[in-house]
PDB file of the backbone (N, CA, C, O) and the ligand in Angstrom, with CONECT records:
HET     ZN  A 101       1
ATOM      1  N   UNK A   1     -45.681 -52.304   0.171  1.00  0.00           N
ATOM      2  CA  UNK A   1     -44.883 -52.074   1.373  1.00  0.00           C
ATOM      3  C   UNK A   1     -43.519 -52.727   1.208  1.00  0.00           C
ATOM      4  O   UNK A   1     -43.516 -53.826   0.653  1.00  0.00           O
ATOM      5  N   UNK A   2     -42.184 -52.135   1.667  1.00  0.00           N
ATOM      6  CA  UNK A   2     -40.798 -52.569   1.436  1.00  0.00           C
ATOM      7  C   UNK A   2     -40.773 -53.588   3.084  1.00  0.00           C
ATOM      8  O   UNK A   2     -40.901 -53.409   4.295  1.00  0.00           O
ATOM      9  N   UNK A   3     -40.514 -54.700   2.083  1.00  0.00           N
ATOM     10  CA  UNK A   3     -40.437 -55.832   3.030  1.00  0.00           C
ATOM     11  C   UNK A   3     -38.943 -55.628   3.460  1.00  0.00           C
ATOM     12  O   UNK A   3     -38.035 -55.374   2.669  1.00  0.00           O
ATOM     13  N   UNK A   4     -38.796 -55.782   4.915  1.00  0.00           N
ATOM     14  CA  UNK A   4     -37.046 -55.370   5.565  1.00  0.00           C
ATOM     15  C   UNK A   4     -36.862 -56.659   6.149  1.00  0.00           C
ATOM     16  O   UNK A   4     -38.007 -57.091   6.285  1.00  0.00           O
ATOM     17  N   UNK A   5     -35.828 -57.753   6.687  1.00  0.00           N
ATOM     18  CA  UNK A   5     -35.695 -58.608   7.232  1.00  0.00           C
ATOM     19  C   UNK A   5     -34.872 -57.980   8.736  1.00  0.00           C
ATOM     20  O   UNK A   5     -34.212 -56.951   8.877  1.00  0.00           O
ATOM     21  N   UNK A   6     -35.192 -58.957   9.639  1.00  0.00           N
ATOM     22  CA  UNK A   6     -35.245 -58.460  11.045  1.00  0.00           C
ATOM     23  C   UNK A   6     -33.670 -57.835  10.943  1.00  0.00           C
ATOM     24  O   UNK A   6     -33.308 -56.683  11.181  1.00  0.00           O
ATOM     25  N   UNK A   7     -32.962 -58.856  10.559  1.00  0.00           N
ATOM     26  CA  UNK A   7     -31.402 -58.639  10.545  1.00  0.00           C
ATOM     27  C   UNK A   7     -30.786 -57.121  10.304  1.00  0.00           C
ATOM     28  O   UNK A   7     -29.991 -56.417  10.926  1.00  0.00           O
ATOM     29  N   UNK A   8     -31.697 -56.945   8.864  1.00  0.00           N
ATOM     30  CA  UNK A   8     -31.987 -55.758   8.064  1.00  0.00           C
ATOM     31  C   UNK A   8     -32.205 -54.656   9.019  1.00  0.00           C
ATOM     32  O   UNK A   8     -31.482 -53.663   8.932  1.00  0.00           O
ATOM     33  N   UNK A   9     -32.935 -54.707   9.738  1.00  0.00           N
ATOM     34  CA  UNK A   9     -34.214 -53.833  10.623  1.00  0.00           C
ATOM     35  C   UNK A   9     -33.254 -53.682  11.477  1.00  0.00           C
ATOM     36  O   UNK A   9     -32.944 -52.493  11.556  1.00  0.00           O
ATOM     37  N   UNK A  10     -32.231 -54.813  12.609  1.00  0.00           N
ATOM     38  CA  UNK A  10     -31.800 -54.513  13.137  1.00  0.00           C
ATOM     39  C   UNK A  10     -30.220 -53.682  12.703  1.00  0.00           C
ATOM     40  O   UNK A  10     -29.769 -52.799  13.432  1.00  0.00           O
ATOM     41  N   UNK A  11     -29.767 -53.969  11.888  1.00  0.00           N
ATOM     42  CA  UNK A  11     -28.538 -53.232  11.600  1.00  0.00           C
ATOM     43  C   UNK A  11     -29.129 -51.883  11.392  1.00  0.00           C
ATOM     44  O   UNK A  11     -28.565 -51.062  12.115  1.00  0.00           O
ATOM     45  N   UNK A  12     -29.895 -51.465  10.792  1.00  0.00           N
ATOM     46  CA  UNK A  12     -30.173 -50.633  10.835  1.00  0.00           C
ATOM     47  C   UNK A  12     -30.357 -49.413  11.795  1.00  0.00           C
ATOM     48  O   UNK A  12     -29.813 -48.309  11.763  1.00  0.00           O
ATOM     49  N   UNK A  13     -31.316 -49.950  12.693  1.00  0.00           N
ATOM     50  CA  UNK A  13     -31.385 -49.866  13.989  1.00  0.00           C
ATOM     51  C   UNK A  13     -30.109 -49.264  15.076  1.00  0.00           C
ATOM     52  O   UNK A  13     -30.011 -48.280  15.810  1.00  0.00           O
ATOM     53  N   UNK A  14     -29.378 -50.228  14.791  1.00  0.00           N
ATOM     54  CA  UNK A  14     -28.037 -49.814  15.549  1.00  0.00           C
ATOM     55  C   UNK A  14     -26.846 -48.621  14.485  1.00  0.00           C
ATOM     56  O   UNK A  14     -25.908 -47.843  14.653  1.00  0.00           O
ATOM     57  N   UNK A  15     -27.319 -48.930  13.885  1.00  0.00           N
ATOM     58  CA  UNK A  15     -26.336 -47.660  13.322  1.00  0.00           C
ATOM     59  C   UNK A  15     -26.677 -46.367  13.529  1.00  0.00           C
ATOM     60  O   UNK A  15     -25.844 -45.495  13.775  1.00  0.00           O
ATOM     61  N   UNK A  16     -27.756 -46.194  13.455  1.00  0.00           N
ATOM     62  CA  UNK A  16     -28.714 -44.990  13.858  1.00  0.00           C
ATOM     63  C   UNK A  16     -29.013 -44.596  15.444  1.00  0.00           C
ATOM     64  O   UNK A  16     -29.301 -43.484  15.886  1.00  0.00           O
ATOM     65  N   UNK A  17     -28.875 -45.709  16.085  1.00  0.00           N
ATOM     66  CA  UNK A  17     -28.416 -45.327  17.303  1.00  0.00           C
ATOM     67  C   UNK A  17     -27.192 -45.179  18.058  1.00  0.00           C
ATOM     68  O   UNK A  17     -27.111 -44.740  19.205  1.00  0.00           O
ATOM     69  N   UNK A  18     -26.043 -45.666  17.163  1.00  0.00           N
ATOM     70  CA  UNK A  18     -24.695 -45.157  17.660  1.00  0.00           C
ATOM     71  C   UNK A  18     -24.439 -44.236  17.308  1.00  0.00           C
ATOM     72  O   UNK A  18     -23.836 -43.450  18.039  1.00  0.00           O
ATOM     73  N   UNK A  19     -24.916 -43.792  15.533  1.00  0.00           N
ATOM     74  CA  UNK A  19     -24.648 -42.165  15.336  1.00  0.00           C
ATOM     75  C   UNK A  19     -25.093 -41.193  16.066  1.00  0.00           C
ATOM     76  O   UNK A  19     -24.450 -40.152  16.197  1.00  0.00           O
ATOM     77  N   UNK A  20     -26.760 -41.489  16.891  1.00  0.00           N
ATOM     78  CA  UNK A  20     -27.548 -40.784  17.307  1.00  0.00           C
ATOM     79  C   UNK A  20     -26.544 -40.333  19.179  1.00  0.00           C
ATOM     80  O   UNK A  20     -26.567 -39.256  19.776  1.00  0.00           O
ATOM     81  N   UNK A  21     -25.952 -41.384  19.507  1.00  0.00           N
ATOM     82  CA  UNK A  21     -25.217 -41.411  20.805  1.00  0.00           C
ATOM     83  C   UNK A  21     -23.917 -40.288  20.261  1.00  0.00           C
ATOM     84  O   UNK A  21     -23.799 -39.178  20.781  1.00  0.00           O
ATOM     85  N   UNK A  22     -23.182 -40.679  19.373  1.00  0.00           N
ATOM     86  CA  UNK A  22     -22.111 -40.270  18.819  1.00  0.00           C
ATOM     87  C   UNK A  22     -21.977 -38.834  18.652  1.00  0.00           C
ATOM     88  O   UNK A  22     -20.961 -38.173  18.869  1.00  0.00           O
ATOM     89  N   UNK A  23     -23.218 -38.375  18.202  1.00  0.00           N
ATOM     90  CA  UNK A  23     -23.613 -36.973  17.646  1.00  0.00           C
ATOM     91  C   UNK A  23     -23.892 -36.483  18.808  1.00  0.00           C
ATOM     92  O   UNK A  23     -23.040 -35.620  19.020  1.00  0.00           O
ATOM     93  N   UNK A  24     -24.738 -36.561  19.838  1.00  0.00           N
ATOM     94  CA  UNK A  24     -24.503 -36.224  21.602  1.00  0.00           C
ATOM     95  C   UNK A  24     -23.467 -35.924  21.886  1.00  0.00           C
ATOM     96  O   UNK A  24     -23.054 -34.764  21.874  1.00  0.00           O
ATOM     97  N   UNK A  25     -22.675 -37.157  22.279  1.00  0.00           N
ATOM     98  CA  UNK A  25     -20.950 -36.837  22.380  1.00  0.00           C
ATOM     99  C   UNK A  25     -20.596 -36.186  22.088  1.00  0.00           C
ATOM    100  O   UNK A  25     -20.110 -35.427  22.927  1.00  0.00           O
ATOM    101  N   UNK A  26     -20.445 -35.731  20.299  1.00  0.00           N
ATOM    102  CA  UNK A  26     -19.206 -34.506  20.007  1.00  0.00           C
ATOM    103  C   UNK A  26     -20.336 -33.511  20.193  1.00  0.00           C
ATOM    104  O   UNK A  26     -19.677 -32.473  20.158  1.00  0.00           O
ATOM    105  N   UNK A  27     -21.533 -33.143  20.360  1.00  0.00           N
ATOM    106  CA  UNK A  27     -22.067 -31.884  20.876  1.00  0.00           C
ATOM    107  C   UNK A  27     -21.385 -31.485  22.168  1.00  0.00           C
ATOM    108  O   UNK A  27     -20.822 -30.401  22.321  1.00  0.00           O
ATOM    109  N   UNK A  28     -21.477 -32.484  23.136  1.00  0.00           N
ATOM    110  CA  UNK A  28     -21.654 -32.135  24.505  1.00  0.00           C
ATOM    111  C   UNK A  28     -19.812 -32.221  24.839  1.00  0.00           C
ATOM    112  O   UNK A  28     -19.442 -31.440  25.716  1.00  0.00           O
ATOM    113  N   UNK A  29     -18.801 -33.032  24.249  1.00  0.00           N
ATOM    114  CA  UNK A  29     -17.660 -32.289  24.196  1.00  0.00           C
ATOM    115  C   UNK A  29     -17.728 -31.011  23.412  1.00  0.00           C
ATOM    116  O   UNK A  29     -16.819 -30.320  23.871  1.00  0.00           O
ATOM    117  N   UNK A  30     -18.124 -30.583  22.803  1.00  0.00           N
ATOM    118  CA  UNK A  30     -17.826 -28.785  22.279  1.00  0.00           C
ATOM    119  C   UNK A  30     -18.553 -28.102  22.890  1.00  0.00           C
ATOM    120  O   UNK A  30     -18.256 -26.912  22.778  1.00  0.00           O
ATOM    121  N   UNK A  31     -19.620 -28.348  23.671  1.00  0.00           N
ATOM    122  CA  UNK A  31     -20.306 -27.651  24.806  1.00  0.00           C
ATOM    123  C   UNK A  31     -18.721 -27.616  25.788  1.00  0.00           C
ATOM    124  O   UNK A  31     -18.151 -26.605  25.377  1.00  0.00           O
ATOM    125  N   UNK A  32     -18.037 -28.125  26.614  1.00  0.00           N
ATOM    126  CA  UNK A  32     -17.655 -28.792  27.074  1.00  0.00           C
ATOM    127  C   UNK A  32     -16.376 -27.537  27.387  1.00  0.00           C
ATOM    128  O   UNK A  32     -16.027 -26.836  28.336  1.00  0.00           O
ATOM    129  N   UNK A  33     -16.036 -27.724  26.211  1.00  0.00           N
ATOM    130  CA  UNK A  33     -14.515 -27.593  26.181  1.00  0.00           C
ATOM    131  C   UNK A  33     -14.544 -25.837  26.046  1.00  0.00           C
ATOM    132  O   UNK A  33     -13.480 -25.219  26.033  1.00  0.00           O
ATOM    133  N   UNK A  34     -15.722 -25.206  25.959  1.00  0.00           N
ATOM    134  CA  UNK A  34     -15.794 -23.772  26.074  1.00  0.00           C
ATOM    135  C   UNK A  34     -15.662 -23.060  27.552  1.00  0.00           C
ATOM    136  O   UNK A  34     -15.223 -21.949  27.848  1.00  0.00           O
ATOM    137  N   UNK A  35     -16.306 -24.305  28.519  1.00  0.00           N
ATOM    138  CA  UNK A  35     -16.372 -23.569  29.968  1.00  0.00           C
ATOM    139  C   UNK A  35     -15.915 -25.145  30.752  1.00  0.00           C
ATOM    140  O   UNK A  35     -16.634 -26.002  31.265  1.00  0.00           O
ATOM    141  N   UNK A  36     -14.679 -25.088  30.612  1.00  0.00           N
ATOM    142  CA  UNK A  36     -14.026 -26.478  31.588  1.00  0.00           C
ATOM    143  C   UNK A  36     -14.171 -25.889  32.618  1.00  0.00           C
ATOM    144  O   UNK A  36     -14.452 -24.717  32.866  1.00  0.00           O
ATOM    145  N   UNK A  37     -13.888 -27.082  33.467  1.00  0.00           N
ATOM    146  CA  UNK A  37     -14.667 -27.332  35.333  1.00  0.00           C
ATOM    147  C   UNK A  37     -12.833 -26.486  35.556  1.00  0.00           C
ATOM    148  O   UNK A  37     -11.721 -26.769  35.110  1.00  0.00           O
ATOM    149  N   UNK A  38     -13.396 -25.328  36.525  1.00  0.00           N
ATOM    150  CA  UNK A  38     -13.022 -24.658  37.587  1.00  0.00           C
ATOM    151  C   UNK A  38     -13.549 -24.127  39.050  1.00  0.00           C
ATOM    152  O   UNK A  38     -14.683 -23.721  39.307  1.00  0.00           O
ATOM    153  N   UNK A  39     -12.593 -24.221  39.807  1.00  0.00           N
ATOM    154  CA  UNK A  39     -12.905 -23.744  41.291  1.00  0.00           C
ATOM    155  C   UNK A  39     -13.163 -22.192  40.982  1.00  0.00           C
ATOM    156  O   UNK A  39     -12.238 -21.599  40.428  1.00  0.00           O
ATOM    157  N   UNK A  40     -14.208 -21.549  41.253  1.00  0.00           N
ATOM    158  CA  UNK A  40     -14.514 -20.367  40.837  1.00  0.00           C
ATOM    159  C   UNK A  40     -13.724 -19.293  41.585  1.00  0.00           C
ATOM    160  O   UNK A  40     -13.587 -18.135  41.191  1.00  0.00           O
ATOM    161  N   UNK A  41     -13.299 -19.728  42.531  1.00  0.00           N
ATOM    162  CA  UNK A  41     -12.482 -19.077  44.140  1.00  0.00           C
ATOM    163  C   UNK A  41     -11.865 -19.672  44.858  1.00  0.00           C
ATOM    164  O   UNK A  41     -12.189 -20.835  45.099  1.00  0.00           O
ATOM    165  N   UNK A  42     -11.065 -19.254  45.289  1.00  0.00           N
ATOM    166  CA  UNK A  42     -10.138 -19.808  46.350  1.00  0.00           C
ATOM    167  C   UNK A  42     -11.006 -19.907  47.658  1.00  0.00           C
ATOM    168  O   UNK A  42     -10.763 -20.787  48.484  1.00  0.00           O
ATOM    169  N   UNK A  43     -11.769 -19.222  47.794  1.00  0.00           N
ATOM    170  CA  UNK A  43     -12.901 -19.658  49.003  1.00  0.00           C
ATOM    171  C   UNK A  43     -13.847 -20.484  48.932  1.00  0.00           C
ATOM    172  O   UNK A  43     -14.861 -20.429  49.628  1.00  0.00           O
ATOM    173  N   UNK A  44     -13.565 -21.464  47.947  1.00  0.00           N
ATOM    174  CA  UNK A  44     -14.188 -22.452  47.813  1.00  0.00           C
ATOM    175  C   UNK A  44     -13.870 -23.724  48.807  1.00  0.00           C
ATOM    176  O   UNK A  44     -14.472 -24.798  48.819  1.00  0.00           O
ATOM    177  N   UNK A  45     -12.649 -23.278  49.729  1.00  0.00           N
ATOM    178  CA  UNK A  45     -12.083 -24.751  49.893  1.00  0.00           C
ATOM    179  C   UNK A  45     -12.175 -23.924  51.348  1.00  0.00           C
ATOM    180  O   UNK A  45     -11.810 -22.805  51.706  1.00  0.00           O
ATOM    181  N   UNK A  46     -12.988 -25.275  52.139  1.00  0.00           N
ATOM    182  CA  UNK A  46     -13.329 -25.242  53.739  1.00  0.00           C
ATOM    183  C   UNK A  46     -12.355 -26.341  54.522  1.00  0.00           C
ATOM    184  O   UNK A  46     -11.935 -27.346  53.950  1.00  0.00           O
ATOM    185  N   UNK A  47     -12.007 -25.970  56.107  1.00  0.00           N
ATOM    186  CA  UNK A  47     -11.905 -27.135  56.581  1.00  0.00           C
ATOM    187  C   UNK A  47     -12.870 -27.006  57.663  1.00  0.00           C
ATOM    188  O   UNK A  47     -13.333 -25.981  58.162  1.00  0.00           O
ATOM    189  N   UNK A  48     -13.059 -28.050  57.897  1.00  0.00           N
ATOM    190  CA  UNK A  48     -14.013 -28.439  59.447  1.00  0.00           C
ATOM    191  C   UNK A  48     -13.501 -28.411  60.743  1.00  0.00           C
ATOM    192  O   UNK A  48     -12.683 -29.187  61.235  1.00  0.00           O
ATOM    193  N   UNK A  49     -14.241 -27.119  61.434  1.00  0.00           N
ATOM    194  CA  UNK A  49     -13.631 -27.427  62.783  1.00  0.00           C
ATOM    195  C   UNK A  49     -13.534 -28.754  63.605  1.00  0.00           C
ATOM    196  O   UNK A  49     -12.633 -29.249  64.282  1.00  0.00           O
ATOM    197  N   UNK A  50     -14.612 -29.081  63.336  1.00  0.00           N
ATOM    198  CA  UNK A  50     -14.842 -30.377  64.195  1.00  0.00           C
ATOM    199  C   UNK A  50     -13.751 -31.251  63.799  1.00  0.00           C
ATOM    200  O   UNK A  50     -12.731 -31.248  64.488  1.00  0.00           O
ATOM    201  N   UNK A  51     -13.841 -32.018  62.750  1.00  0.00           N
ATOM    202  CA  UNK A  51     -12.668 -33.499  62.006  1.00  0.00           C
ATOM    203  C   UNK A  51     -11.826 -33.005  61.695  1.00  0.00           C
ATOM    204  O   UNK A  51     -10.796 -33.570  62.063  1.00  0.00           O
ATOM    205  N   UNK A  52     -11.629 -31.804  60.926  1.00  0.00           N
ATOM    206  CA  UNK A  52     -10.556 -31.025  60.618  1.00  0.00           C
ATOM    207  C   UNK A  52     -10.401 -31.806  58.792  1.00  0.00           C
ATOM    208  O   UNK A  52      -9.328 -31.823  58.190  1.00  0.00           O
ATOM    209  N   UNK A  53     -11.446 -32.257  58.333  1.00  0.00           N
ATOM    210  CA  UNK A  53     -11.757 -32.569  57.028  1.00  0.00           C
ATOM    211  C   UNK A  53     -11.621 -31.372  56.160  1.00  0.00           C
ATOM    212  O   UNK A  53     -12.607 -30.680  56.419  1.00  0.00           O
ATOM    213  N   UNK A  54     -10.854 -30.742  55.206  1.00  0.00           N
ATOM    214  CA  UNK A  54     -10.887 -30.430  54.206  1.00  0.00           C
ATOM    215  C   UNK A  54     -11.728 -31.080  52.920  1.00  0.00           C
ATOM    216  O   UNK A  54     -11.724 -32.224  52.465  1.00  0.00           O
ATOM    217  N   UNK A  55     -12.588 -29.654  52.448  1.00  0.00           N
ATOM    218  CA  UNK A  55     -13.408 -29.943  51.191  1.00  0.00           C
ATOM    219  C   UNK A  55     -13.288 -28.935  50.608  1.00  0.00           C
ATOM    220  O   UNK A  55     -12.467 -28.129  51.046  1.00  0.00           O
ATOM    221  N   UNK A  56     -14.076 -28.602  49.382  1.00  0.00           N
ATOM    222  CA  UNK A  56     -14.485 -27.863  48.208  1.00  0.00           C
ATOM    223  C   UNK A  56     -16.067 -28.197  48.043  1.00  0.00           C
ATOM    224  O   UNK A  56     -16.709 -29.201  47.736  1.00  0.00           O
ATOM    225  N   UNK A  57     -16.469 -26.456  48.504  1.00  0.00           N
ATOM    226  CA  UNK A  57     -17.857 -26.374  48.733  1.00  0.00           C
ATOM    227  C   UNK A  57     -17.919 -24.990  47.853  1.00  0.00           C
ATOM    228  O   UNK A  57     -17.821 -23.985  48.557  1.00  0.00           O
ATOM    229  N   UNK A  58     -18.070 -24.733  46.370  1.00  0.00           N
ATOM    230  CA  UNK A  58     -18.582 -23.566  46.060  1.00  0.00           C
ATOM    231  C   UNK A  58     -18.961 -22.619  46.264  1.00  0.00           C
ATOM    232  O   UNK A  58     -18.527 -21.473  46.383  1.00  0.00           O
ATOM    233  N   UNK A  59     -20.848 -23.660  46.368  1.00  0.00           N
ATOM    234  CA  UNK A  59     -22.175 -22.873  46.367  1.00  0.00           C
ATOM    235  C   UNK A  59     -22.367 -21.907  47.894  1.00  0.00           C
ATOM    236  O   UNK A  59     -23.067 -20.895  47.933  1.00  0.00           O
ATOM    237  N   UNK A  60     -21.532 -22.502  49.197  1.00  0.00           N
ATOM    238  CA  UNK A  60     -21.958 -21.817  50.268  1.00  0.00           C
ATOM    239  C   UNK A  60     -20.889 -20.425  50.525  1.00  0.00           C
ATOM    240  O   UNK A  60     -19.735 -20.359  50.103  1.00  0.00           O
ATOM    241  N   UNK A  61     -21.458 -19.577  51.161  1.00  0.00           N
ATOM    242  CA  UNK A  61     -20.459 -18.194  50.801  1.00  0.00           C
ATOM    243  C   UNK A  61     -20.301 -18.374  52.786  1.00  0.00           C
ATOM    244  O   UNK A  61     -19.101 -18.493  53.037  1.00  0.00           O
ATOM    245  N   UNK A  62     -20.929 -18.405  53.750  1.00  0.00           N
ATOM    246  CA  UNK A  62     -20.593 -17.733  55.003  1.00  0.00           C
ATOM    247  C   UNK A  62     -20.704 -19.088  55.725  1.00  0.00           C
ATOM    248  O   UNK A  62     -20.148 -18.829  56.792  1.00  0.00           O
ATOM    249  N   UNK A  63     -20.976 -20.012  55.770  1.00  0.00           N
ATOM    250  CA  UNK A  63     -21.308 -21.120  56.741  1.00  0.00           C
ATOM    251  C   UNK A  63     -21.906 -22.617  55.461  1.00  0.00           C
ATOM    252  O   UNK A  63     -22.760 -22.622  54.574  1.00  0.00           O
ATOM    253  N   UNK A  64     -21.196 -23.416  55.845  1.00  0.00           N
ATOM    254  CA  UNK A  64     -21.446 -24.686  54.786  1.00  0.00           C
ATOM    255  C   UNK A  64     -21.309 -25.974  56.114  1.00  0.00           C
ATOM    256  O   UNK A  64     -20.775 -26.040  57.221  1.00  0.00           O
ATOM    257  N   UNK A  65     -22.089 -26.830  55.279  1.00  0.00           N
ATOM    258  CA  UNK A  65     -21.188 -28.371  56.091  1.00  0.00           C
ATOM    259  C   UNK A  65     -21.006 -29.304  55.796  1.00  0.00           C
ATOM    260  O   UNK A  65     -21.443 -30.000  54.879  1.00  0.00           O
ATOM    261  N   UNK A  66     -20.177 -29.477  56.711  1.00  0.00           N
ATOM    262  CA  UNK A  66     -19.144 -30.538  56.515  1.00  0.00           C
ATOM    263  C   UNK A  66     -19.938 -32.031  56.007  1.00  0.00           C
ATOM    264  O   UNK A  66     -20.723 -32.695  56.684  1.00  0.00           O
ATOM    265  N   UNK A  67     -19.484 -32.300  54.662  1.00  0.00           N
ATOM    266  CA  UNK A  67     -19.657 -33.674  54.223  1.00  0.00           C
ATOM    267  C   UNK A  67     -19.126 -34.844  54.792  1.00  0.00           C
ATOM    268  O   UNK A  67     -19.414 -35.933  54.294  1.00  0.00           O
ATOM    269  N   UNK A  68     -18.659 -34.793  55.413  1.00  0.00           N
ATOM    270  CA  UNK A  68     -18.006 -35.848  56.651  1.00  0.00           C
ATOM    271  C   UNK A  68     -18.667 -35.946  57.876  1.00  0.00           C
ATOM    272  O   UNK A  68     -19.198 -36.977  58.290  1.00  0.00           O
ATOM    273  N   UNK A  69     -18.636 -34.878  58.453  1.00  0.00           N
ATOM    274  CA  UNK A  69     -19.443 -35.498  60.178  1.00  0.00           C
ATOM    275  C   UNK A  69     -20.587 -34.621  59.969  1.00  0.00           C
ATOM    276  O   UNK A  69     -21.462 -34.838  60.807  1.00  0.00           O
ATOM    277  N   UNK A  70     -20.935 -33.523  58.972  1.00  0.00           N
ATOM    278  CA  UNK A  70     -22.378 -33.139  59.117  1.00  0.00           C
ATOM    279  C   UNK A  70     -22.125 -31.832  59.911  1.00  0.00           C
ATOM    280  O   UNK A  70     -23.155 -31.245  60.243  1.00  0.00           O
ATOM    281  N   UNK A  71     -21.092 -31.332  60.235  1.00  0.00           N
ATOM    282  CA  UNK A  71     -21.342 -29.926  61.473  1.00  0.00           C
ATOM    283  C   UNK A  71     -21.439 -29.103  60.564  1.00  0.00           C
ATOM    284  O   UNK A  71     -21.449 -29.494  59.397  1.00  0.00           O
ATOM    285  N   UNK A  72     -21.542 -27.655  60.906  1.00  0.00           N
ATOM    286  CA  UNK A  72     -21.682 -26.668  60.363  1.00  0.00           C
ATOM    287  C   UNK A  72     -20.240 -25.495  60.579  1.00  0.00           C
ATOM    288  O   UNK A  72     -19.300 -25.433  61.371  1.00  0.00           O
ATOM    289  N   UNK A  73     -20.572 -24.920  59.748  1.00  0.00           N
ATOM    290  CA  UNK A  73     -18.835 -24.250  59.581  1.00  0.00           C
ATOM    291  C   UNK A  73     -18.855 -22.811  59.111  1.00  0.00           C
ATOM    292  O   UNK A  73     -19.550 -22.455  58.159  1.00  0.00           O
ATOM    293  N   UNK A  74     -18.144 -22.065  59.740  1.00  0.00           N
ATOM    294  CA  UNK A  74     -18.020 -20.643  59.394  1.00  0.00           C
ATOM    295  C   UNK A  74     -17.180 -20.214  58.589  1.00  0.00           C
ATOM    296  O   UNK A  74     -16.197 -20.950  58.501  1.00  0.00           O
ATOM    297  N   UNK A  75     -17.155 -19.062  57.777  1.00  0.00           N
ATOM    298  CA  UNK A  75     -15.890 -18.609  56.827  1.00  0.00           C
ATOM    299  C   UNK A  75     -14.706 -18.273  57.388  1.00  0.00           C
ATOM    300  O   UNK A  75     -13.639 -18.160  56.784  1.00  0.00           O
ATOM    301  N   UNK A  76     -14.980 -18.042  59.052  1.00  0.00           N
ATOM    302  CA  UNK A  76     -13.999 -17.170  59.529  1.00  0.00           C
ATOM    303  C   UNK A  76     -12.620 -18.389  59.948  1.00  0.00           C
ATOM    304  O   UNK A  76     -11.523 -18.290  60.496  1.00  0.00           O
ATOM    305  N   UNK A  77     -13.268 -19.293  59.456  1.00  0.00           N
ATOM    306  CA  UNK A  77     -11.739 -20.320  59.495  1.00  0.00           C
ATOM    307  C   UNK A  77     -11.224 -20.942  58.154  1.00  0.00           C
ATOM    308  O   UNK A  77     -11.792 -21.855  57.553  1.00  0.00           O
ATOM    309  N   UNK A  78      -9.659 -20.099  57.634  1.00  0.00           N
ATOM    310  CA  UNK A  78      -9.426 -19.729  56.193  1.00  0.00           C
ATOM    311  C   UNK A  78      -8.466 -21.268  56.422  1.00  0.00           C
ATOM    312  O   UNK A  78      -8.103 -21.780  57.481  1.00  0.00           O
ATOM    313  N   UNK A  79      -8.302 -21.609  55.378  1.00  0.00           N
ATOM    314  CA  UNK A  79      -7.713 -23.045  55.117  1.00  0.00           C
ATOM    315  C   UNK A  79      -5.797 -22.374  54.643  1.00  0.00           C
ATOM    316  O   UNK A  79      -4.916 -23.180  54.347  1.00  0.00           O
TER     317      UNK A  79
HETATM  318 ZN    ZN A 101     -16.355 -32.419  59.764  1.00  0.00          ZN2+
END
């Protein structure tokens, strides 16, 4: 059996886990950089009747709410 000393064991150790982090990284930047973060629509962006809070809500198409006071909100009020 190849006797390793801890020191050994540990350098080891860490190199293989920074490459292993490292190699993530430049995957997930070249994932990344094919579909950068966009507002998919201009109807993405609500304001609230109630506070009159402006946000950016995607996912909801006719009625979303408000991350601020919690009400609920219709499309038919265009920002
Ligand atoms: Zn609100």
């Amino acid at each position: 059996m190849i006797e390793v000393s801890f020191s050994l064991f540990y350098a080891i150790y860490v190199v293989f886990l920074s490459g292993a982090v490292f190699l993530m990284w430049f995957l997930n930047e070249s994932k990344n950089k094919s579909d950068s973060f966009e507002i998919e629509s201009e109807n993405a962006f609500w304001q609230c009747q109630i506070c009159a809070y402006t946000y950016v809500d995607s996912h909801s198409k006719d009625i979303s709410i408000c991350p601020r006071c919690g009400s609920y909100n219709k499309k038919s009020i265009k920002v």
